[in-house]
ZAMARGU-4260 file (C-alpha; in steps of 0.2 Angstrom, whole numbers, plus 5000, padded with zeros to 4 digits):
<rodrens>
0) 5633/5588/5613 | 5615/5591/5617 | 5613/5574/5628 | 5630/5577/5639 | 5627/5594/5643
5) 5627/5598/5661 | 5620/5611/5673 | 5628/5622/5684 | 5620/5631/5698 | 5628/5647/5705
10) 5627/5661/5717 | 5623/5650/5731 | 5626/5656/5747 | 5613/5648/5763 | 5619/5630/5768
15) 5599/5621/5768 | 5599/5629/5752 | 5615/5622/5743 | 5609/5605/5750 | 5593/5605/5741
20) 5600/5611/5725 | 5612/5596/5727 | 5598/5584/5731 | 5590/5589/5716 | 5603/5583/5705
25) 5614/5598/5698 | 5632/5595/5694 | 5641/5610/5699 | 5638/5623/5711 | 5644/5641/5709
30) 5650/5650/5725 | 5654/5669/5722 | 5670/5676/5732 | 5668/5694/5722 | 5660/5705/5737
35) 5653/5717/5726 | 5640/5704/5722 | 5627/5703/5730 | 5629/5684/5730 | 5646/5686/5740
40) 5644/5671/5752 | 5660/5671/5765 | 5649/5680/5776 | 5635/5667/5776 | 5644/5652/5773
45) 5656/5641/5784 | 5670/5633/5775 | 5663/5616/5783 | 5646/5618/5778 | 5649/5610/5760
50) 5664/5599/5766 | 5656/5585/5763 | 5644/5588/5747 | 5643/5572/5737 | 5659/5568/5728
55) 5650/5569/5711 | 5645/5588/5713 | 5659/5599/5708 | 5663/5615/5719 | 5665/5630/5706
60) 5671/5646/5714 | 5668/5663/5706 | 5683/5674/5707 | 5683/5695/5701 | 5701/5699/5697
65) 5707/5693/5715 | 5726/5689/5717 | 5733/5672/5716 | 5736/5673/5737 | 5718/5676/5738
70) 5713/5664/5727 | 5721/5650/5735 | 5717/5655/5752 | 5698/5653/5749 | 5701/5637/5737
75) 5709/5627/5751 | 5696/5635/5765 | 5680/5628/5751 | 5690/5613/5746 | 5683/5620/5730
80) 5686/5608/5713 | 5686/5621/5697 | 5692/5641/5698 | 5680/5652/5688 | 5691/5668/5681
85) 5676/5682/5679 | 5685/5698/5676 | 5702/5702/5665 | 5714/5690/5671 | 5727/5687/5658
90) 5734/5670/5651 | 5748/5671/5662 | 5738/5671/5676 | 5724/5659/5673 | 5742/5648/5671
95) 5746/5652/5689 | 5730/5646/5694 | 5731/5629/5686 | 5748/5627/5692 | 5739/5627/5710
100) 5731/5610/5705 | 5715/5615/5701 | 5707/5615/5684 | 5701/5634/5675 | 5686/5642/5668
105) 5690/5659/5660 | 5675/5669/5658 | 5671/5682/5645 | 5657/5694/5641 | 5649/5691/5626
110) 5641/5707/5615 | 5636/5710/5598 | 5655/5717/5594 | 5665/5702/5603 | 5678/5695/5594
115) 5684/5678/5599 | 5702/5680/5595 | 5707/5687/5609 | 5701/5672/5619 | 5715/5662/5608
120) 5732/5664/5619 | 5720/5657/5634 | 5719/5639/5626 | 5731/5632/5632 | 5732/5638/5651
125) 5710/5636/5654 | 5702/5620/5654 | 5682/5628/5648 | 5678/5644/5642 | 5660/5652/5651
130) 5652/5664/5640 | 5640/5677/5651 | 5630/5692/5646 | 5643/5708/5644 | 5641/5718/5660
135) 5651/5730/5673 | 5642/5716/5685 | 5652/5701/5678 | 5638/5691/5678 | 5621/5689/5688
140) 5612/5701/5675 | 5597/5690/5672 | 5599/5695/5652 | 5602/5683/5638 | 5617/5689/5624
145) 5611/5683/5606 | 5617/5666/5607 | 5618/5665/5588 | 5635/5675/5590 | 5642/5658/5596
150) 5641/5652/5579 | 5657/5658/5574 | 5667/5651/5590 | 5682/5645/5584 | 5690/5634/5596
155) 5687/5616/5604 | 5688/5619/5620 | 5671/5615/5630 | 5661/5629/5637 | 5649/5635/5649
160) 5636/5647/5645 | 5625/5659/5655 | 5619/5676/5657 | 5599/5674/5658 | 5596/5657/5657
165) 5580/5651/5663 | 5569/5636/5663 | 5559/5648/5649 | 5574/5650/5637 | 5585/5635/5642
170) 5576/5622/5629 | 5579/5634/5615 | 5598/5636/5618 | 5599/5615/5621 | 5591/5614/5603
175) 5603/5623/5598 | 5616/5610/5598 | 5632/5618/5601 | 5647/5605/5601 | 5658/5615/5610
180) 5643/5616/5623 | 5648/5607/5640 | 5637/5615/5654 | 5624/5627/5656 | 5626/5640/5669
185) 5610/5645/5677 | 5608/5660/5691 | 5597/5674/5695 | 5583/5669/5685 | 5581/5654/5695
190) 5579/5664/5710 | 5568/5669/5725 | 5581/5682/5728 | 5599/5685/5728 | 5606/5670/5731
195) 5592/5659/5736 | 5585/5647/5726 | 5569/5643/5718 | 5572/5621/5721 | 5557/5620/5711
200) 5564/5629/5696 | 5580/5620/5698 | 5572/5603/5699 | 5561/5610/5682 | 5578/5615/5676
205) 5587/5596/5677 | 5568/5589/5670 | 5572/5601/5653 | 5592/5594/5652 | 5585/5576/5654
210) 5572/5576/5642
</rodrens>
């Protein structure tokens, strides 16, 4: 899927900055409402600020185990597009969040030991999978998993996949040449610091997916 792959940018969290990274040609931003992450962005970002983001840039935002009131709250405030699911939200509950109208990622944290059936009574009720480095940070880690692991993914539905990808490492997944592979995630490592970033690594970045 190598040629249709896209590229999502998260842990955005300064206006200017989010208009760059649009400029430069992403298709998805991520914006984090977990507030143990140091890319927590309520606090530095107005609702209205990305209001009016070109219609072809999709508004992802990053939830940790947050109730469905709380989810929906902030998804109507944002006007966000897609709900990312980062922490142990069950079936049931990534089905609540469709029902809201807006379409689901379930995230999960891959390690050497990850077994992928328990991601199967989620196929019906998410829309993409994101796999991200195993962590008590869900996510942000800046540390690849082995992506050879995704060899023996089962399913069909599409997937994002981050935890240390970077402008270094980012050709070698592409070659890869996933099926199931829909978007790659990109965070910390195309940082100046925590949620800042680098629009000259990002604009490196959408050079590698075009090529």
């Amino acid at each position: 899927m190598r040629k249709h792959s896209k590229l999502k940018v998260c842990g955005l969290k300064h206006k200017n900055n989010i208009y760059d990274v649009v400029a430069a040609g992403v298709d998805y931003i991520g914006l984090i409402f977990y507030e143990k992450s140091a890319r927590y962005m309520v606090d530095s970002l107005y609702p209205e600020d990305i209001w009016f983001l070109p219609d072809e840039v999709e508004k992802i935002g990053v939830f940790v185990d947050a109730d469905l009131e709380f989810i929906s709250k902030y998804a109507r405030l944002y006007q966000l597009d897609i709900i990312q699911l980062h922490g142990n939200e069950s079936a049931e509950f990534c089905q609540q969040v469709q029902s809201l109208g807006y379409q689901v990622i379930k995230a999960f944290g891959v390690n050497e030991e990850f077994d992928f059936s328990i991601m199967k009574s989620y196929i019906d009720v998410v829309d993409y999978f994101l796999f991200d480095t195993k962590s008590p940070l869900h996510g942000g880690t800046g540390t690849s998993f082995d992506w050879n692991i995704l060899e023996q993914y089962p399913y069909k539905t599409p997937v994002f996949i981050g935890g240390g990808v970077s402008i270094d490492n980012m050709q070698q997944l592409l070659n890869k040449e996933f099926d199931f592979l829909f978007a790659l995630d990109m965070n910390s490592r195309l940082e100046e610091e925590p949620g800042l970033k680098d629009i000259t690594l990002v604009k490196k970045a959408i050079e590698i997916m075009k090529q």
